[in-house]
C-alpha positions as CSV (number, residue, x, y, z in Angstrom):
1,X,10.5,-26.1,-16.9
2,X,7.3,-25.8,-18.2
3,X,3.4,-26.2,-16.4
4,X,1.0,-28.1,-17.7
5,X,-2.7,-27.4,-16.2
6,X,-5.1,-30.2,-17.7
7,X,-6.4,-31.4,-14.6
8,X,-6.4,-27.6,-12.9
9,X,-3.2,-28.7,-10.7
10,X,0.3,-27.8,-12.1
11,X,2.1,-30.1,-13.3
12,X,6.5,-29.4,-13.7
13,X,7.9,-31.1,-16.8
14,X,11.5,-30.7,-17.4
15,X,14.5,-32.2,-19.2
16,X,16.5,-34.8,-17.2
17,X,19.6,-32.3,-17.1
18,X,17.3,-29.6,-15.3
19,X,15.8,-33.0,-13.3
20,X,19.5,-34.1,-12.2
21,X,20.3,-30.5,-11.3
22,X,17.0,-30.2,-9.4
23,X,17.9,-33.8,-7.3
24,X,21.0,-32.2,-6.2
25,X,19.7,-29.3,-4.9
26,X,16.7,-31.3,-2.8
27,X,19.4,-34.0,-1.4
28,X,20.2,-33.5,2.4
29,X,22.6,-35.8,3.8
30,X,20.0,-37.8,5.1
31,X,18.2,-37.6,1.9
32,X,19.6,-38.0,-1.7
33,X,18.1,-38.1,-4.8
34,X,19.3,-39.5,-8.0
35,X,18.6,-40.5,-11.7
36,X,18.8,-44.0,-11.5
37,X,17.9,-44.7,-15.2
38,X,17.0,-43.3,-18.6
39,X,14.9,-45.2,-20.9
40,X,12.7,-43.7,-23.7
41,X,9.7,-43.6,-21.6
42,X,10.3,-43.0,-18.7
43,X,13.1,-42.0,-16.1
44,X,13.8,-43.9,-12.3
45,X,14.6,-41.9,-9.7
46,X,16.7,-43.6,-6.7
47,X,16.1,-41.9,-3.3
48,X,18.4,-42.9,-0.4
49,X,17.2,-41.8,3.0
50,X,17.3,-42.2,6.7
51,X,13.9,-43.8,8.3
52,X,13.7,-44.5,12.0
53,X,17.5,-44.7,12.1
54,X,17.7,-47.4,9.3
55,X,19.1,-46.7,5.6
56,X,16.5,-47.6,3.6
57,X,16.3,-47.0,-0.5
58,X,13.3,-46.8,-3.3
59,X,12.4,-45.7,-6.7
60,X,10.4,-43.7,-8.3
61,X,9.0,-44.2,-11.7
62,X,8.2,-40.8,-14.0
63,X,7.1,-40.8,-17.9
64,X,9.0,-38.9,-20.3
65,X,9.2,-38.5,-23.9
66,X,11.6,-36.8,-26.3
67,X,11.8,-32.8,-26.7
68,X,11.6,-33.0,-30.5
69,X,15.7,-31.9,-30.9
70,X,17.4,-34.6,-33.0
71,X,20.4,-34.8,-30.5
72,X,17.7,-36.4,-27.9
73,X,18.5,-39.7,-28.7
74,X,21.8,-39.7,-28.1
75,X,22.5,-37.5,-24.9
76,X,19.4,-38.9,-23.6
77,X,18.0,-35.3,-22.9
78,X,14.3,-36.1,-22.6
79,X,11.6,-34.3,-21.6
80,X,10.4,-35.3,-17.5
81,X,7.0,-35.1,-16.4
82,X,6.3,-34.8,-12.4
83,X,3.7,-36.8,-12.3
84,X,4.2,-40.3,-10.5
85,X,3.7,-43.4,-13.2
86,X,4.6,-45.6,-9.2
87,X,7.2,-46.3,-6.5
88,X,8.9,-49.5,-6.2
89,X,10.2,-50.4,-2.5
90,X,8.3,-47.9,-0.8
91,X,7.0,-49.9,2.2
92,X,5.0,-46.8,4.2
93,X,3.4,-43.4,3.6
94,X,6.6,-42.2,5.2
95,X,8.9,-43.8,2.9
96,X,6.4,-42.4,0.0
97,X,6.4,-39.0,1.7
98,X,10.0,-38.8,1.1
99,X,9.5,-37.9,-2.1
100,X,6.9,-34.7,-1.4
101,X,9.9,-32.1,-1.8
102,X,10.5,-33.2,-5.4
103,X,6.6,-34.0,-6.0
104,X,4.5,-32.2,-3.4
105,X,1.8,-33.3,-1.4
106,X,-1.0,-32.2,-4.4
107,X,0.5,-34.7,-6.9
108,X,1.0,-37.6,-4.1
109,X,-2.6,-37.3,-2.8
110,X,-3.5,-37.1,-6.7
111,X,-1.4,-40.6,-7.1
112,X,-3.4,-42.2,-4.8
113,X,-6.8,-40.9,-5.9
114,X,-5.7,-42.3,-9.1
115,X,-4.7,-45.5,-7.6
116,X,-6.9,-46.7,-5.1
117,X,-5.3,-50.2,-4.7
118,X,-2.0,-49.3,-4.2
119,X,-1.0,-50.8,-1.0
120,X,-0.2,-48.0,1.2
121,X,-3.5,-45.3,1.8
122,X,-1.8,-41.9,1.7
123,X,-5.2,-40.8,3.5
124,X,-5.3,-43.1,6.4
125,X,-1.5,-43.0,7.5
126,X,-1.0,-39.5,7.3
């Protein structure tokens, strides 16, 4: 895992072996995380979780790129960064909350200073 410091905040980037690894160790049994997909830019996360008694699922969406080893293309072995590109299905700050273990609260109030339309205001709801 490395930290990148651009913006002063750290920022965890990681392959998506280390990122699947990582997933498993946050899950709960009211709470899993999974790699939902790989593509070339970016990686989906799938989190299953328990809110107010219901089952309820969403995705979120992370950039990645390739770590420069030719066998990248093939395994699918890319670099992660934890920095939030959006979430899909996310209906509440608590839903989007659900994601702070992997994330942490920094980068989520940083993802909706950077997004200031999205529909759910992180700062009002919680």
């Amino acid at each position: 895992m490395y930290r990148l410091t651009s913006r002063h905040q750290d920022i965890a980037v990681m392959t998506v072996n280390a990122l699947r690894d990582h997933l498993e160790s946050l899950s709960t049994p009211s709470c899993k995380f999974a790699i939902a997909k790989v593509d070339r830019d970016r990686v989906s996360i799938r989190g299953d979780y328990l809110l107010a008694g219901r089952k309820k699922h969403s995705w979120l969406l992370l950039p990645a790129y390739p770590t420069g080893w030719p066998d990248d293309a093939t395994v699918r072995n890319l670099n992660v960064v934890l920095d939030p590109i959006g979430f899909e299905g996310v209906e509440s700050c608590a839903e989007r909350n659900v994601y702070a273990p992997l994330l942490g609260r920094d980068l989520l109030e940083h993802y909706e200073k950077m997004h200031p339309d999205a529909a759910i205001p992180l700062s009002r709801c919680c």
